[in-house]
C-alpha positions in Angstrom: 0.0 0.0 0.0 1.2 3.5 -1.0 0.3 6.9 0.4 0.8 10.5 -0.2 -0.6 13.4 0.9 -1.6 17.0 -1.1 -3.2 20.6 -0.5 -6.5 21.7 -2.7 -8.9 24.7 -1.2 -6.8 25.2 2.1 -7.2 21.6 3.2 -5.1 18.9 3.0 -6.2 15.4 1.6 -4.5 11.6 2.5 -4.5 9.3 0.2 -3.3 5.8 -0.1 -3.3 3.8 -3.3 -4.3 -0.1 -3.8 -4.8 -2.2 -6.6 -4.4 1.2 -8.8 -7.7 2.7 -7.1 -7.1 6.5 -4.5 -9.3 6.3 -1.4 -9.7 9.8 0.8 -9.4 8.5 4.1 -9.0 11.3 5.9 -9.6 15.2 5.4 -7.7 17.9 7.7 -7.7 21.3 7.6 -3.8 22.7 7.3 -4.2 23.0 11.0 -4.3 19.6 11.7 -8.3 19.7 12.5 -10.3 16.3 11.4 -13.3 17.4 9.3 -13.9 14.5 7.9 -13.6 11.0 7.5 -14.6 8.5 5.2 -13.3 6.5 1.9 -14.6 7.4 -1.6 -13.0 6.6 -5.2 -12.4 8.6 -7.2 -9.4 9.3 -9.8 -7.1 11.4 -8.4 -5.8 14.9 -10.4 -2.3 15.1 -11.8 -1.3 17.4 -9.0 -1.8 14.6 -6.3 1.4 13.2 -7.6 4.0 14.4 -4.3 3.9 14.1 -1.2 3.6 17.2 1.6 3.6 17.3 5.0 0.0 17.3 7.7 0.2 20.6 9.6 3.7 22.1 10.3 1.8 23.8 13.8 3.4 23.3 17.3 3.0 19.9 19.2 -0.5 19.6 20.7 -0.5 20.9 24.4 3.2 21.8 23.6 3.9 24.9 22.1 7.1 25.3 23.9 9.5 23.9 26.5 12.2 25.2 29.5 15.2 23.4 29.2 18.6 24.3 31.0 17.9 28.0 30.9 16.7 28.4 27.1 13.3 27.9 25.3 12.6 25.5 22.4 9.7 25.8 20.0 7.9 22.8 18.8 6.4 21.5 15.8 4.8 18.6 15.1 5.3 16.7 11.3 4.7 13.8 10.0 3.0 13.0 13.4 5.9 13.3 15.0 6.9 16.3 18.1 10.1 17.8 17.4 12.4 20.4 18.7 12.2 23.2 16.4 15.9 24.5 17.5 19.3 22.5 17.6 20.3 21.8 21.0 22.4 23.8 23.2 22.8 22.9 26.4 26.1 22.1 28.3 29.7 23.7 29.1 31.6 24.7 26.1 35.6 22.9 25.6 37.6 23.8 22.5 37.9 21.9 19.7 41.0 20.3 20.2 39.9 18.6 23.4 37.5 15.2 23.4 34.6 15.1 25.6 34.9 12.7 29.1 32.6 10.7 30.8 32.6 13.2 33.6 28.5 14.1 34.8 29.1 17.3 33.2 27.6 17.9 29.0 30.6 19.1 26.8 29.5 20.7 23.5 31.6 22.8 20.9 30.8 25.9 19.5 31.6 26.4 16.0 34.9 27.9 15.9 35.2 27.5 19.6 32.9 30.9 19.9 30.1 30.7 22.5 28.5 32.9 19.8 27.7 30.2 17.1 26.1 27.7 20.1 23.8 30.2 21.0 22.9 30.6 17.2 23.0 27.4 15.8 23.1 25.2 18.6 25.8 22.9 20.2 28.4 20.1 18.4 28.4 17.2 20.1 30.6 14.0 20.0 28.1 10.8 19.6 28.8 9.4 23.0 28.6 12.4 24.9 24.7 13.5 23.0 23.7 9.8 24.3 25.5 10.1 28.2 27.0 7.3 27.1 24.4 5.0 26.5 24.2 3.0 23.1 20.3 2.3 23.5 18.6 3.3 20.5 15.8 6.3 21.5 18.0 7.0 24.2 17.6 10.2 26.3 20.5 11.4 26.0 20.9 15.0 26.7 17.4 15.7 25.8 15.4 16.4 28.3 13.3 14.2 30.5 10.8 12.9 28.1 12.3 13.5 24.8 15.0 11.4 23.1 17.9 11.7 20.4 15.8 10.4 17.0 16.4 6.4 15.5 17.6 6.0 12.4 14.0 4.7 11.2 12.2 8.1 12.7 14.5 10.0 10.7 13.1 8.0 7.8 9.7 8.8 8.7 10.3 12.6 8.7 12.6 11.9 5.4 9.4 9.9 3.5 7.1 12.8 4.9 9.0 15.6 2.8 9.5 12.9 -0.3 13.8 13.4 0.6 13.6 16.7 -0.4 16.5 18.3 1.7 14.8 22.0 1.0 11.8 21.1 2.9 13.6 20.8 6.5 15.9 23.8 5.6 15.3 27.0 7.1 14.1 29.7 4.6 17.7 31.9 5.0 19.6 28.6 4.7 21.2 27.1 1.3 21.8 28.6 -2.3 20.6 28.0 -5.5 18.7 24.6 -5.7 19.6 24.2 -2.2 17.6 27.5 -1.0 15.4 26.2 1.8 11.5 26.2 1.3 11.2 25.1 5.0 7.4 23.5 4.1 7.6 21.1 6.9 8.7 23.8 9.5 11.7 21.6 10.6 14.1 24.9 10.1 17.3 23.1 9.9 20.4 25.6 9.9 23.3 24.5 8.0 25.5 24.6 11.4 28.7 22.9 10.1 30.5 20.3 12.3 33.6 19.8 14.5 36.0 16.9 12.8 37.2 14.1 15.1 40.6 15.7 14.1 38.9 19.2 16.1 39.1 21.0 12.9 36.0 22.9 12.7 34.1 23.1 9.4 31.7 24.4 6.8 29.7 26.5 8.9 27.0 27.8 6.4 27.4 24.5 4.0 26.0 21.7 5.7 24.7 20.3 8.9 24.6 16.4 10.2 22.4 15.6 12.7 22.7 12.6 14.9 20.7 9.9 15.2 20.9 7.3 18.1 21.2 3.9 15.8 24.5 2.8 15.4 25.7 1.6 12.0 29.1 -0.2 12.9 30.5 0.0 16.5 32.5 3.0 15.6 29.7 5.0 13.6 26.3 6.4 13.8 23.9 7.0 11.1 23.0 10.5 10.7 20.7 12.5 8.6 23.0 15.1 6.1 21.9 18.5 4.2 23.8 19.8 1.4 23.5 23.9 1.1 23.6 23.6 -2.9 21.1 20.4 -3.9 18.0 19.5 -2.2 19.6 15.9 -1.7 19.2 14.8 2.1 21.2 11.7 3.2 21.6 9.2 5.8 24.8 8.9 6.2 26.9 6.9 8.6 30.5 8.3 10.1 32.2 8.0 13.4 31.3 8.9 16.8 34.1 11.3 17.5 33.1 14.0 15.1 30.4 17.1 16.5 27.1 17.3 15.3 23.9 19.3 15.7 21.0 17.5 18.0 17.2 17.6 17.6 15.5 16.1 20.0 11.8 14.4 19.7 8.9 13.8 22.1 9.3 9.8 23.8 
């Protein structure tokens, strides 16, 4: 069974496909308001061919949360609560030191400047965005009732946009056929990354962030945006490298 979703008239159809026939199954307002339910054939119009997102509104009963001194926006996609802003929470150390098993959350800033964290979040080694736990949807340095994303919710967000990169981009962020449309109100910054050789890098270029599924017992997979293509890639690289964290509702 395939389905996709589309816009007509300021509402926002579902469809799923079987045996070549389109059944409405549900009918929302952008908002995310049920009008209707029901299942009807009917042959479905050219421009039902991609796939959008349900209502890019805050998390139901969560517009917002307090975390560690700062406030993070919601927004709920693809039926899923997300952070709207990268994570930043923790003590800064410079790029040329590794994070410790210590009780205390290390992050880089981008170019060891307080600055950047406060603008496009924290970098974090792997280990230290889990406290050093390898348990897939683990809390991590989320807070308490949130956890650092699997590989397979990534995938759910990633079908949601049809893997169009420009979709979970910010509208400021990318170039070209990389400029951010930002339909699915993700606002992904391109925030760069810290190397596991401390080098920082392409701050305004890309942005990884972290999942918690490993790939290998030395890497991670990771969802990857480009600033020049609308590509959007899982990718899989090692744990001592410093990444941007979303976090999403348990």
């Amino acid at each position: 069974m395939n389905s996709f979703l589309n816009t007509k008239d300021n509402l926002l159809y579902f469809y799923y496909m079987e045996k070549n026939t389109y059944n409405i199954v549900i009918l929302l307002f952008l908002s995310g308001l049920i009008l209707f339910t029901g299942c009807d054939e009917l042959n479905p119009p050219e421009e039902y061919s991609s796939i959008l997102l349900i209502a890019t509104t805050p998390c139901q009963g969560i517009t917002s949360i307090s975390y560690s001194g700062q406030t993070y926006n919601t927004v709920e996609t693809a039926y899923q609560c997300w952070l709207k802003e990268n994570l930043n929470v923790g003590t800064r150390i410079n790029g040329s030191v590794n994070p410790s098993n210590n009780g205390t959350i290390e992050k880089y800033c981008y170019n060891n400047n307080e600055a950047n964290c406060a603008t496009y979040g924290g970098l974090y080694d792997w280990n230290e965005a889990m406290a050093y736990s390898t348990t897939p949807r683990a809390q991590g340095i989320c807070p308490v009732g949130w956890h650092i994303p699997t590989y397979d919710e990534f995938i759910i967000l990633l079908d949601a946009v049809g893997h169009d990169g420009n979709k979970l981009k910010r509208e400021d962020q990318g170039t070209g056929n990389g400029v951010g449309t930002n339909t699915s109100g993700f606002s992904a910054l391109l925030a760069g990354s810290r190397n596991y050789n401390g080098i920082f890098d392409h701050l305004g270029y890309y942005t990884f962030f972290w999942s918690s599924t490993e790939g290998y017992a030395t890497n991670v997979y990771n969802l990857y945006l480009w600033f020049n293509d609308s590509d959007v890639y899982m990718a899989n690289y090692s744990k001592d490298h410093g990444y941007s964290i979303r976090c999403l509702k348990d």
